[in-house]
VEXPALUM-531249 format. One record per residue (C-alpha): chain; residue number from 1; residue in three letters; x, y, z. Coordinates in pm, 1 decimal. Layout:
N
+------+-----+------+----------+----------+----------+
| unit | pos | code |        X |        Y |        Z |
+------+-----+------+----------+----------+----------+
|    A | NUM |  ALA |        X |        Y |        Z |
...
+------+-----+------+----------+----------+----------+
END
This chain:
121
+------+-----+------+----------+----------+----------+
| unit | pos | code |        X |        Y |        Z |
+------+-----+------+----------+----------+----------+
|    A |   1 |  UNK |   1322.1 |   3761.3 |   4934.8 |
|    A |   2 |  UNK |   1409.1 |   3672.6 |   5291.6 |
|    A |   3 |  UNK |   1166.1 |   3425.2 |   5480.8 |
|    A |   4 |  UNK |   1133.4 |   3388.5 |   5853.5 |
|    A |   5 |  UNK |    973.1 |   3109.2 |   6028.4 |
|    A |   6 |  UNK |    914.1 |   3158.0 |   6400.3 |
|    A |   7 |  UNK |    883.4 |   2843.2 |   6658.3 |
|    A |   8 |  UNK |    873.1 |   2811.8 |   7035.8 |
|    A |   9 |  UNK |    552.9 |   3022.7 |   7135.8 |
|    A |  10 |  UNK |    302.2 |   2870.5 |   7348.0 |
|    A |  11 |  UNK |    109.4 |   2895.8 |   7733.9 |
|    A |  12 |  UNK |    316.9 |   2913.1 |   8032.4 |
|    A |  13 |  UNK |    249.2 |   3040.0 |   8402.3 |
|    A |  14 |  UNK |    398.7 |   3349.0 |   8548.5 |
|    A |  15 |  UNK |    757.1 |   3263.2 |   8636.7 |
|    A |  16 |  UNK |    791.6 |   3033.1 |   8393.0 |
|    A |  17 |  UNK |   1036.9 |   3048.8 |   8076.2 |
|    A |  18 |  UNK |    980.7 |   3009.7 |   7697.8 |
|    A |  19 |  UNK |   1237.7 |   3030.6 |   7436.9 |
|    A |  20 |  UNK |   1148.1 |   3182.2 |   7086.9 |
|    A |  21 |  UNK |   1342.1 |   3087.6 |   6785.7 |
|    A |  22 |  UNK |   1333.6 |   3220.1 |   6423.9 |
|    A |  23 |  UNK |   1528.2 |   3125.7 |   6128.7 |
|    A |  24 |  UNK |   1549.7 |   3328.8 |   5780.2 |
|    A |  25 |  UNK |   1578.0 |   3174.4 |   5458.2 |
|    A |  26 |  UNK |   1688.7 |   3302.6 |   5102.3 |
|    A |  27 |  UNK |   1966.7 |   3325.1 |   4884.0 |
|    A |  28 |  UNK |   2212.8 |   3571.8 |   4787.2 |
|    A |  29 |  UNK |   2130.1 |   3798.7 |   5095.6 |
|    A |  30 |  UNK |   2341.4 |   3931.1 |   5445.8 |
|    A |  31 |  UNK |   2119.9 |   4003.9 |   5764.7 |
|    A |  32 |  UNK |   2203.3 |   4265.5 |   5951.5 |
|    A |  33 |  UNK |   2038.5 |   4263.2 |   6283.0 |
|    A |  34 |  UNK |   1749.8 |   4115.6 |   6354.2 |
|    A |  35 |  UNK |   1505.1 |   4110.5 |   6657.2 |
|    A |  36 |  UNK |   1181.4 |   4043.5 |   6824.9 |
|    A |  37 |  UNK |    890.8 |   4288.4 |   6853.5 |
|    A |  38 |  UNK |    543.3 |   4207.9 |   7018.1 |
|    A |  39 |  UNK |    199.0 |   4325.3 |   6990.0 |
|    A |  40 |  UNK |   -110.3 |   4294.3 |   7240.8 |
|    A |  41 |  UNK |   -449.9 |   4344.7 |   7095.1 |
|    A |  42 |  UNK |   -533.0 |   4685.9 |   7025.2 |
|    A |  43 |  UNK |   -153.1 |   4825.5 |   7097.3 |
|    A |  44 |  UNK |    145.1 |   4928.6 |   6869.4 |
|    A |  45 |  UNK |    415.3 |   4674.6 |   6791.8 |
|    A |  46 |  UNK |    681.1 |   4738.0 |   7022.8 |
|    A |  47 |  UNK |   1059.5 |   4651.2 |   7113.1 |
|    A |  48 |  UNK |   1143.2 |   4319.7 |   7279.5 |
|    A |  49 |  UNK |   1545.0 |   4296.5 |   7168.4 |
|    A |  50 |  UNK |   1757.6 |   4293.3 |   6857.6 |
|    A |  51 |  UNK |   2090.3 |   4207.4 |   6777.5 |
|    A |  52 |  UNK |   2316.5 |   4313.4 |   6505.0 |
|    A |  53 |  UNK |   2549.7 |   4087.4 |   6312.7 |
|    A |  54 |  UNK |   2843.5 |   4224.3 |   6530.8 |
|    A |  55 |  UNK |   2657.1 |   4128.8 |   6822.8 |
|    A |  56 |  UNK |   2528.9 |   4448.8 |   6968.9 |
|    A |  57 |  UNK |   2190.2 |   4417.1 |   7166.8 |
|    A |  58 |  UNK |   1929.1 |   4606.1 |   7201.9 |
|    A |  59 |  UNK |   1634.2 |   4574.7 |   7475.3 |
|    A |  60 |  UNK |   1299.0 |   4718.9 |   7542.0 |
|    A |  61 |  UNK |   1278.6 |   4839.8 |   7913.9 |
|    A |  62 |  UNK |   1003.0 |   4625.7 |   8035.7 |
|    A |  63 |  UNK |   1200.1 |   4308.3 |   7941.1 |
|    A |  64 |  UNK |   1534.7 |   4397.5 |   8074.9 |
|    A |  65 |  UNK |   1696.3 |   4160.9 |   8254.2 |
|    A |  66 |  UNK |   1447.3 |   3865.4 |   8238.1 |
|    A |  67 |  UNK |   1476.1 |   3818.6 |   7834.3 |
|    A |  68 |  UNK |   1798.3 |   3743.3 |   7705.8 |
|    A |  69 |  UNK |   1835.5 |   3734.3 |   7267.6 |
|    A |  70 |  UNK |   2147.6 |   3535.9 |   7115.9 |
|    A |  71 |  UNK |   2222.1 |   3459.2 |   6759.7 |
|    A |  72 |  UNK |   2399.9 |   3219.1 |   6513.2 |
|    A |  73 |  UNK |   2490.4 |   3377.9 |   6196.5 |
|    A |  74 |  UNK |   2603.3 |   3081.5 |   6003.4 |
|    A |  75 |  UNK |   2241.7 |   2929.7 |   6072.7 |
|    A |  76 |  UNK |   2074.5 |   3267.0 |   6035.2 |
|    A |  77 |  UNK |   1904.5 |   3199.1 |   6306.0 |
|    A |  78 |  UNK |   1762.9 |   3425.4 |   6617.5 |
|    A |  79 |  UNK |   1676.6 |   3260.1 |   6988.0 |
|    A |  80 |  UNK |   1487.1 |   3491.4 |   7259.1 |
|    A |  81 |  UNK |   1502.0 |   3301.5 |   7617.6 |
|    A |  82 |  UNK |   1220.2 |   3444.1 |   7835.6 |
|    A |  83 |  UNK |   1235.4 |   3384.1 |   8214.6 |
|    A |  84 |  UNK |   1039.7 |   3485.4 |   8456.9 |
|    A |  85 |  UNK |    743.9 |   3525.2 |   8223.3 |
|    A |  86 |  UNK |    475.5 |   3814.8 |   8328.4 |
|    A |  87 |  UNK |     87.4 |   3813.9 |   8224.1 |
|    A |  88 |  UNK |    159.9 |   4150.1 |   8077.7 |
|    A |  89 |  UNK |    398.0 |   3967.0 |   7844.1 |
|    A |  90 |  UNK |    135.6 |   3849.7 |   7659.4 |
|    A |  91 |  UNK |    122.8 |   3902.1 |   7265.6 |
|    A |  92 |  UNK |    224.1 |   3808.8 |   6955.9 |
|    A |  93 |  UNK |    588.7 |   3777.3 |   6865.4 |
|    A |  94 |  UNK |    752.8 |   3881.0 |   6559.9 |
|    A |  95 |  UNK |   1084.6 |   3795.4 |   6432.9 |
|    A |  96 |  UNK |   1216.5 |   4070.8 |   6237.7 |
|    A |  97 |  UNK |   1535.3 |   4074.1 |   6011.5 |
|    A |  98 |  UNK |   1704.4 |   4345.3 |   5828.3 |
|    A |  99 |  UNK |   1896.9 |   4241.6 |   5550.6 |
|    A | 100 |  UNK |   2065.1 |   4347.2 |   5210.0 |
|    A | 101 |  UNK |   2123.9 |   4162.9 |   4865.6 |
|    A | 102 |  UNK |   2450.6 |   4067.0 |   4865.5 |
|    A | 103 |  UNK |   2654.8 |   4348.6 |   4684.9 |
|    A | 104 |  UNK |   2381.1 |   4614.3 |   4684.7 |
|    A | 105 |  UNK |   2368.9 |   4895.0 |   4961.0 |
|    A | 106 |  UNK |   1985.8 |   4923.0 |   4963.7 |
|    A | 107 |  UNK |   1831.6 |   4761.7 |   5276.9 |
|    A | 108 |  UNK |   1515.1 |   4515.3 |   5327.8 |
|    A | 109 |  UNK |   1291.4 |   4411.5 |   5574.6 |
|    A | 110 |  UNK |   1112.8 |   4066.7 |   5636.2 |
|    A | 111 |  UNK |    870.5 |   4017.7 |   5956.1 |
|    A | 112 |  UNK |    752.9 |   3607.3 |   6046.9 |
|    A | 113 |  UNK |    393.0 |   3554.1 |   6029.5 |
|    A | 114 |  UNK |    425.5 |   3603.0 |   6436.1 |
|    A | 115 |  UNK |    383.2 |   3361.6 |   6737.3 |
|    A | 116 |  UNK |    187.2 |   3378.4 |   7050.7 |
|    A | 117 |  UNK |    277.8 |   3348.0 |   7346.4 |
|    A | 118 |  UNK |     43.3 |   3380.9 |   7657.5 |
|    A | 119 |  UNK |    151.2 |   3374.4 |   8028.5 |
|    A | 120 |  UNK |   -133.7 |   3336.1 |   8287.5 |
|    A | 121 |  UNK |   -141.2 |   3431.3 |   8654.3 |
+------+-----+------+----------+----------+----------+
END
């Protein structure tokens, strides 16, 4: 079992930055990539940006250029800077992870407990 604990959510004006950490915790496991979704009320999950182990990104179109995700492997640890924050960023953030038992090909799956954050006008 991989745990993730999320930190760095919080209220913050349009134009303004936040920066989202998560670490996961465990033993005898490798992450793979992991990421950052969102969710508003009454919409899907969806996309903010992942990163693989090797370091390839991934971002969701609305956050292009204004959110920026970075990782340290040997901390397991995830960051997501946010700048120039937008009320329609709005939601809960969840760190995701994607991860494997050391020496066994199957694949996992561990999502944080989630963080808000909330940007007004």
């Amino acid at each position: 079992q991989v745990q993730l604990v999320e930190s760095g959510g919080g209220l913050v004006q349009a134009g303004g930055s936040l920066r989202l950490s998560c670490a996961a915790s465990g033993n005898g496991f490798s992450i793979n990539a992991m990421g950052w979704h969102r969710q508003a009320p009454g919409k899907q999950r969806e996309l903010v940006a992942a990163i693989t182990r090797g370091g390839a990104t991934n971002y969701g179109d609305s956050v292009k250029g204004r959110f920026t995700i970075s990782r340290d492997n040997a901390k397991n640890t995830v960051y997501l800077q946010m700048n120039s924050l937008k009320p329609e960023d709005t939601g809960v953030y969840y760190c995701n992870a994607q991860w494997q038992v050391v020496g066994v090909a199957r694949g996992f799956a561990s999502w944080g407990q989630g963080t808000q954050v909330t940007v007004s006008s």
